[in-house]
C-alpha positions, 0 to 999 in steps of 0.5 A: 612414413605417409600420414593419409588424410580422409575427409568426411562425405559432404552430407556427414555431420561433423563429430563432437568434441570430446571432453577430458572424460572422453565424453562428447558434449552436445553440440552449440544448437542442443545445447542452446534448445534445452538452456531455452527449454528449461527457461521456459519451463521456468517461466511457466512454473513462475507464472502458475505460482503467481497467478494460481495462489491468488485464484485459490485464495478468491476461489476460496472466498467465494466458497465460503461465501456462498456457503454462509448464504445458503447456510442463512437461508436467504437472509444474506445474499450470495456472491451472484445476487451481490454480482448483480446487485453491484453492476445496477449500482456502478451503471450510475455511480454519480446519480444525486438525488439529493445530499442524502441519496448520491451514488457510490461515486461521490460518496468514495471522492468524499471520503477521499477529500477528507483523508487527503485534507487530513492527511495534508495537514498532519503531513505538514506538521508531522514530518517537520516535527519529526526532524525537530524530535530525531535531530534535537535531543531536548526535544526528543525529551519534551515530546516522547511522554506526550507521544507515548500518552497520546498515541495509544489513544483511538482516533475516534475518542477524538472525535467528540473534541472535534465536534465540540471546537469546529461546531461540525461534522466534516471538519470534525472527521478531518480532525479526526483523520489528521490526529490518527494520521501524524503519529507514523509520520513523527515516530518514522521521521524521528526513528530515520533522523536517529539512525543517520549515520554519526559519520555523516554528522561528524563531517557537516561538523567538519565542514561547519555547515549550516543547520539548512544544509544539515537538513536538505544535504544529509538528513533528507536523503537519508530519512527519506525512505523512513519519512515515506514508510510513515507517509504509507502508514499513515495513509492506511490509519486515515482510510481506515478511520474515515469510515468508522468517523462518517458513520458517526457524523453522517453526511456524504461519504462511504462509511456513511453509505455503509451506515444507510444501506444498514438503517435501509437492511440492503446487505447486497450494498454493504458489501458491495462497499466492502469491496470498494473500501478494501479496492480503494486501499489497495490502490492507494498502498499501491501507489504509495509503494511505488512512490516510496520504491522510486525514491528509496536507495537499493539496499532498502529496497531489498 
C-alpha cells in the first residue's frame, strides 16, 4: 500500500489543531489579541470606576452649592465668586500686616506647629504608658478607671485648666492638643500589647530574656501597627481640636482666621478655610497611612 504525502501551497495557512471536541482552537496570535483586549477593557472600566465616582460626588457639591447661593440671594456666595476670591488670597499667602493680618500661610504653619508640639509630647508619654498599662496588669488596674473618667471628656473643657496653669494662649492650645491627642495612643499601645500572642511571651520566659528585650525583640514589632493606628487618630483628634482651641484664644492661626473673617462677615474666606483645613487633613492622614502602610506586616494590611 502507497501512503502519498500532500503538502500545503507556500501561501496557505496552516489549519488549526483540533481539540478533543473536535473544535478548532484559535491560533497563538487571537488568542493573545483578545486576552490584551479584555485587559484592556478591564483597565478602562477600572479606570472610569476610580475617576468618575469621585467627580460625581464633587460634581454634586458644587450643585448643591451653588443652589444654597442662589436660593440666599446673594447673602452666601457661590462656588465661582469663592473660586475667585480664593486665587486673590493664595497669590500672597505669607503677606504680614502685623500679628493680627497675616496671610493664610502663616496662619496654617501655626497651627500646624501647635499640633505637632502637642502631639510630641503626648507621643512621648502615651506610647511609653501604653507598654507599661498592656504589659503590667497592676497598671492596667490603676489606670483603666482614670481612662475611662477622663477621656470621654471634650478637650476643649480642658482649655480653661490650661489658660489658668500656663497664664496663656499658645501654650494653653498645645495643652489642649496633647490631652485630645494621648487617649488613642495609650488605648491603641495598650490594646496591641494585649493581643501579643502568649506563645511569644511563654518563649522570652523560656529564654530568660530581660525585661528591654521583651520590649524591643517582641513587643515593639508587634504593637506596632496598633502604636501607629493610635498615632493616625491621634493626629486627626489634634487637627480637629486646634481649630476650635484658636478660636477661643485668638492670636495667629487657622481657626483663628476662620473666627476674623466671621467678626469681619467675609463668608468667601471662611470657606475658603474650610477647604484648607479639610486639605490639610487630608494630607496629614495621607501621609500617616503610608507610613503605617511601610511598617505594617501583610496580614494587616489587608
Amino acid at each position: 500500500m502507497v501512503s502519498a504525502v500532500f503538502h500545503p501551497p507556500l501561501d496557505a495557512a496552516p489549519a488549526a489543531p483540533a481539540s478533543a471536541s473536535g473544535a478548532s482552537t484559535p491560533p497563538p496570535a487571537l488568542a493573545r489579541a483578545a486576552r490584551s483586549g479584555a485587559r484592556r477593557s478591564l483597565d478602562l472600566r477600572g479606570f472610569w470606576m476610580r475617576v468618575l465616582p469621585p467627580l460625581a460626588g464633587f460634581g454634586a457639591l458644587l450643585l448643591v452649592w451653588e443652589l444654597i447661593a442662589v436660593r440666599s440671594a446673594g447673602t452666601f456666595p457661590g462656588p465661582w465668586e469663592t473660586w475667585l476670591q480664593a486665587v486673590q488670597v493664595f497669590s500672597d499667602p505669607f503677606y504680614s500686616k502685623g500679628p493680627n493680618d497675616q496671610g493664610v500661610g502663616w496662619n496654617v504653619l501655626s497651627s500646624l506647629q501647635r499640633v505637632a508640639l502637642g502631639f510630641g509630647l503626648a507621643a512621648l508619654v502615651g506610647i511609653p504608658a501604653g507598654f507599661a498599662i498592656g504589659r503590667f496588669e497592676f497598671m492596667s488596674r490603676m489606670f483603666n478607671p482614670l481612662i475611662s473618667l477622663l477621656r470621654p471628656v471634650s478637650p476643649l473643657a480642658w482649655l480653661p485648666i490650661g489658660l489658668l496653669v500656663f497664664k496663656g494662649a499658645n501654650p494653653a492650645a498645645i495643652w489642649t492638643i496633647f490631652i485630645c491627642s494621648i487617649w488613642p495612643m495609650i488605648i491603641n499601645t495598650a490594646v496591641g500589647v494585649q493581643r501579643v500572642p502568649s506563645d511569644y511571651m511563654n518563649v522570652a520566659k523560656v529564654l530568660n530574656l530581660s525585661e528591654w528585650k521583651i520590649i524591643t525583640k517582641i513587643l515593639f514589632p508587634a504593637v506596632l501597627p496598633y502604636m501607629l493606628t493610635g498615632v493616625r487618630l491621634a493626629v486627626g483628634t489634634a487637627w480637629l481640636v486646634i481649630v476650635a482651641a484658636e478660636m477661643l484664644t485668638g492670636g495667629v492661626g487657622i481657626g483663628f482666621w476662620v473666627w476674623d473673617e466671621w467678626n469681619n462677615l467675609n463668608v468667601k474666606n471662611i470657606i475658603i478655610a474650610i477647604f484648607v483645613i479639610g486639605i490639610v487633613g487630608l494630607i496629614l492622614e495621607f501621609a500617616l497611612i503610608k507610613i503605617a502602610t511601610a511598617f505594617t506586616f501583610e496580614e494587616v494590611k489587608s
